[in-house]
N, C-alpha and C positions, 0 to 999 in steps of 0.2 A: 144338286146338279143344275146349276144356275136355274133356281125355281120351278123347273119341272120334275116331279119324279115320275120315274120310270112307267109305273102302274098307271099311271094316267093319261097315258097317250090311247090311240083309239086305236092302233094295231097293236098284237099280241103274239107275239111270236118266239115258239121256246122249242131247243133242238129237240127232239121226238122222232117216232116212227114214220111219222109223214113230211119231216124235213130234209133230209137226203134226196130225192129224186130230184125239189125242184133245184136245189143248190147245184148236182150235177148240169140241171136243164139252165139253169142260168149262167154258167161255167162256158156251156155249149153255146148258146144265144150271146157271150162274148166275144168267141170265136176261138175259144181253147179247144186244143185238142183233148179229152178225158180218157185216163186207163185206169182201168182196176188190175190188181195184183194183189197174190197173197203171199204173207210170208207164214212160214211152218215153223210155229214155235217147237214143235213137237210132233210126232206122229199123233194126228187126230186133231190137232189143237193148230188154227190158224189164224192171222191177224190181216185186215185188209190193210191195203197201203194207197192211195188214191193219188193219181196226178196228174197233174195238167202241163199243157204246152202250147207257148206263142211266141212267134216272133225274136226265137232265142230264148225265152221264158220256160223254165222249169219251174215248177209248186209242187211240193209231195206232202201229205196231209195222213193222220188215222183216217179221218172221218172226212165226208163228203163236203160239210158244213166247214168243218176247218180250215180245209181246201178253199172255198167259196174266201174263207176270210182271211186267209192270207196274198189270193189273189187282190182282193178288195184295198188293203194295207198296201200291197205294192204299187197298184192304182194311184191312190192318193200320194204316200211317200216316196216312190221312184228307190232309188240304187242307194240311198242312205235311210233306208225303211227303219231300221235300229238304232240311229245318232236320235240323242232326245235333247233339246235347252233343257235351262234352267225353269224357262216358265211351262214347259209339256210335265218334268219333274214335280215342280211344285202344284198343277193341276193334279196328277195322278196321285200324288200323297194329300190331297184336297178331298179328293173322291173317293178314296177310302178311309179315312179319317170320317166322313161324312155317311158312309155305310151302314144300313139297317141291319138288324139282324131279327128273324120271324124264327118264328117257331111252327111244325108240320103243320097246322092250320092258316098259316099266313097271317098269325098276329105279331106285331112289335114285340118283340121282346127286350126287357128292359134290362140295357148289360149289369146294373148294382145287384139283379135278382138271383 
């Protein structure tokens, strides 16, 4: 990943129990509107649905975090958020080609093993 990997930056941030709120709060501090909704797979059993609104802007997300990141993507890529070149292609088959694989302790694990 053009010489940096992941691990070695100095923020550390991985979806959890304590990442939802502020992704909602930073949704808000954009100036989306936020709803929660649930949907009823089943009596007893429900799935949340999350979304935002601005400016003619809809997002509907599982999760809060989701939500956060497909507003973020629209940000950046505007109304052709899904058209990709040649060279965003060949980055992404770069960076997974280029993908570690660890094992529950967080060591390399070596793919001939």
């Amino acid at each position: 990943m053009e010489g940096d990997r992941v691990h070695e930056r100095r923020a550390r941030i991985r979806v959890a129990g304590n990442t939802a709120g502020p992704a909602l709060f930073a949704l808000r501090a954009k100036g989306y509107t936020v709803e929660l909704s649930y949907v009823r797979a089943e009596p007893g059993e429900y799935a949340p649905e999350y979304a935002a609104a601005k400016d003619g802007l809809l997002f509907s997300a599982d999760t809060a975090e989701e939500l956060l990141g497909l507003v973020a993507m629209w940000e950046v890529r505007g109304d052709d958020w899904s058209a990709s070149s040649h060279d965003e292609r060949a980055w992404r088959d770069a960076l997974e080609a280029a993908a570690l694989v660890y094992d529950r302790d967080g060591n390399v694990v070596d793919e001939d093993e």
